[in-house]
Structure formats: C-alpha cells, structure tokens
ROSELO-673497 format. One record per residue (C-alpha): residue number from 1; x, z, y; residue in one letter. Coordinates in steps of 0.2 Angstrom, whole numbers, plus 5000, padded with zeros to 4 digits. Layout:
% ROSELO-673497
(NUM,(X,Z,Y),'A') ...
END
This chain:
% ROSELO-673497
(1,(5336,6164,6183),'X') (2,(5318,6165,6187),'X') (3,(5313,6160,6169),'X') (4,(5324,6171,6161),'X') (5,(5320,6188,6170),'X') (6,(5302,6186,6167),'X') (7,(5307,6181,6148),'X') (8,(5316,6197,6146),'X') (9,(5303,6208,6155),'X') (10,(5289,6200,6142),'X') (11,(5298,6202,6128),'X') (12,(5311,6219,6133),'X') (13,(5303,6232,6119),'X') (14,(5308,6217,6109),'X') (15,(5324,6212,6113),'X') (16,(5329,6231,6116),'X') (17,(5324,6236,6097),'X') (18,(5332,6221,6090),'X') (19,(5350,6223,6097),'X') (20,(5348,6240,6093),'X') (21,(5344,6238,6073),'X') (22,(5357,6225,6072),'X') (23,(5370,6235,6081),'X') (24,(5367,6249,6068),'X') (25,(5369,6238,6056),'X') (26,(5386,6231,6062),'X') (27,(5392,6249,6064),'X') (28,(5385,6256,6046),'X') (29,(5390,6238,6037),'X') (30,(5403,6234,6046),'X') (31,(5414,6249,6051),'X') (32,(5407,6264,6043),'X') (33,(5408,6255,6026),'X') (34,(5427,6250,6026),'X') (35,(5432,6266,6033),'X') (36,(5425,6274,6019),'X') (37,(5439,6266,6008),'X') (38,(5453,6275,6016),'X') (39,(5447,6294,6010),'X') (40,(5461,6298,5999),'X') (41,(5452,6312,5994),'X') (42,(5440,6306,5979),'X') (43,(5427,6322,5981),'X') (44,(5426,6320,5999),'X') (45,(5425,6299,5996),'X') (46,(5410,6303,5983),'X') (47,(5400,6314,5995),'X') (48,(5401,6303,6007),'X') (49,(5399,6287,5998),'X') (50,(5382,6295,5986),'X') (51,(5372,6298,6000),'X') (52,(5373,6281,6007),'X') (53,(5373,6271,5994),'X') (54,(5358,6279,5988),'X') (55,(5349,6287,6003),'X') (56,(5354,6278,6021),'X') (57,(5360,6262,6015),'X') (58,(5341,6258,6003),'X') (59,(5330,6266,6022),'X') (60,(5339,6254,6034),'X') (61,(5334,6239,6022),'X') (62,(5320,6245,6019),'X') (63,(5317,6248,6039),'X') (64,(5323,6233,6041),'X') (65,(5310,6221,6030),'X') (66,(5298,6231,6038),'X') (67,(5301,6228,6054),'X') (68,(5305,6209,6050),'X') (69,(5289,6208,6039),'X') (70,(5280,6213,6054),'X') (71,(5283,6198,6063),'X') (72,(5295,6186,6051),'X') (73,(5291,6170,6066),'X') (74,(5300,6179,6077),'X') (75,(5313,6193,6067),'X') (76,(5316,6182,6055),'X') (77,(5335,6183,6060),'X') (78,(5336,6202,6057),'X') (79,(5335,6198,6038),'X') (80,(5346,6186,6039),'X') (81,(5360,6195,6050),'X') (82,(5359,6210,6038),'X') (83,(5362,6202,6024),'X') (84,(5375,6190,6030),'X') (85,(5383,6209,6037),'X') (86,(5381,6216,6019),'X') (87,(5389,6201,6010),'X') (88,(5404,6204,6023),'X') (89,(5405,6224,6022),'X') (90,(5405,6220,6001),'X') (91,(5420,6210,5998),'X') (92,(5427,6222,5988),'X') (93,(5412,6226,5978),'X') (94,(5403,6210,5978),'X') (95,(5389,6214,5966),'X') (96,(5383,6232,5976),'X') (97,(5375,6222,5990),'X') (98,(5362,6213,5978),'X') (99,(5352,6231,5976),'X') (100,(5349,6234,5994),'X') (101,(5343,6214,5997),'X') (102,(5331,6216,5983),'X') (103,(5325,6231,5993),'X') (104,(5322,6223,6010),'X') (105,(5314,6206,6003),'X') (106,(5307,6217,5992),'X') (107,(5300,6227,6008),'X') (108,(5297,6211,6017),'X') (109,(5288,6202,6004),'X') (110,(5273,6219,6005),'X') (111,(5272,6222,6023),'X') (112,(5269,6202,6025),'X') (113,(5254,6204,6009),'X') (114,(5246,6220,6019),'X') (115,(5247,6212,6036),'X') (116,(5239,6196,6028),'X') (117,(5227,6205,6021),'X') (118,(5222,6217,6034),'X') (119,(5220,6201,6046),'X') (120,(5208,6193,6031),'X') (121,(5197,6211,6030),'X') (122,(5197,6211,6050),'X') (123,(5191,6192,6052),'X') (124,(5178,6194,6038),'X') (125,(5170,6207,6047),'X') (126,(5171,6199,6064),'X') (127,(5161,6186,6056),'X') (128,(5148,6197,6045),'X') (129,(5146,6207,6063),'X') (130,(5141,6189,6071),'X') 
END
C-alpha cells in the first residue's frame, strides 16, 4: 500500500486531470449524445445538436490531442478511450465520428512537431552556450 500511495502522490495532478477529461468525455459521448435523440422537437433537436457538433464536440478533440500530444508515452490512452467512446456514441450515425478524429490526431500530430522542435531549438542552444 506503501508503493501505491507515494505513486498517486507523484503523479496526483496527473491522474486527477485524466479521470477528469475521460469522465467528460463518457458524459458528453456517452450520455449527453443519445439523449439528444429523444427531442421530438426538430428546432429544439437542431439548436442543440449545431452547437455541438460543430463547436463542443471539435474543442474537446481538439483539447484532448493537445493534452495527449503533450505527453503521448504516458496519455496515449486518452486518445484512445475517446475514440473508442465516439465510435460507441455514433452507432447510429457511423460516419459523423471520423471528422472529430481527424481533428484530435490532427491536433496530436502538431503539438508532438512543436514539442520536438522546441526540445531541438533548446538543446542547440545548450550546446552553442557551452
């Protein structure tokens, strides 16, 4: 029990943030979505459903390859989780879900290039200061 209490007070900020972005993205994916299908009314259905699809649902992808790209060794289960919560929340509509992947890999792919980069520009001029 040792072990695991000095795991968790090492990596707390981690594990906190994490359960927190996939709990999100159970609720919005997983509950909010289906719930959405049930409006009988079709303007009430369609200001509800315009905002997300093209507002909330793009920024937590987007958020979500960010903060995955920031540290893939360790988040790469993020991605991977939301996806896999997308492709279940999108039965019905099978092909809506490939957008907002393209977004977060898309997102992923760029914050791993600048982190790379940043790390190349900050070791090049470690060693010119030498």
């Amino acid at each position: 029990m040792n072990k695991f209490t000095a795991f968790f007070k090492r990596h707390r900020r981690g594990i906190i943030t994490t359960t927190a972005v996939l709990a999100f993205d159970v609720v919005m994916l997983l509950v909010v979505h289906p719930l959405i299908a049930n409006i009988e009314d079709f303007n009430t259905r369609f200001f509800i459903v315009v905002p997300l699809a093209f507002v909330i649902y793009p920024a937590i992808f987007l958020a979500a390859g960010i903060y995955t790209g920031r540290d893939l060794k360790w988040r790469w289960h993020i991605a991977v989780l939301q996806v896999l919560f997308c492709i279940i929340g999108e039965i019905k509509f099978p092909y809506g879900w490939l957008m907002f992947i393209a977004i977060e890999l898309l997102s992923l792919i760029i914050t791993l290039i600048i982190i790379k980069c940043c790390k190349n520009k900050a070791d090049k001029q470690e060693n010119h200061n030498v």
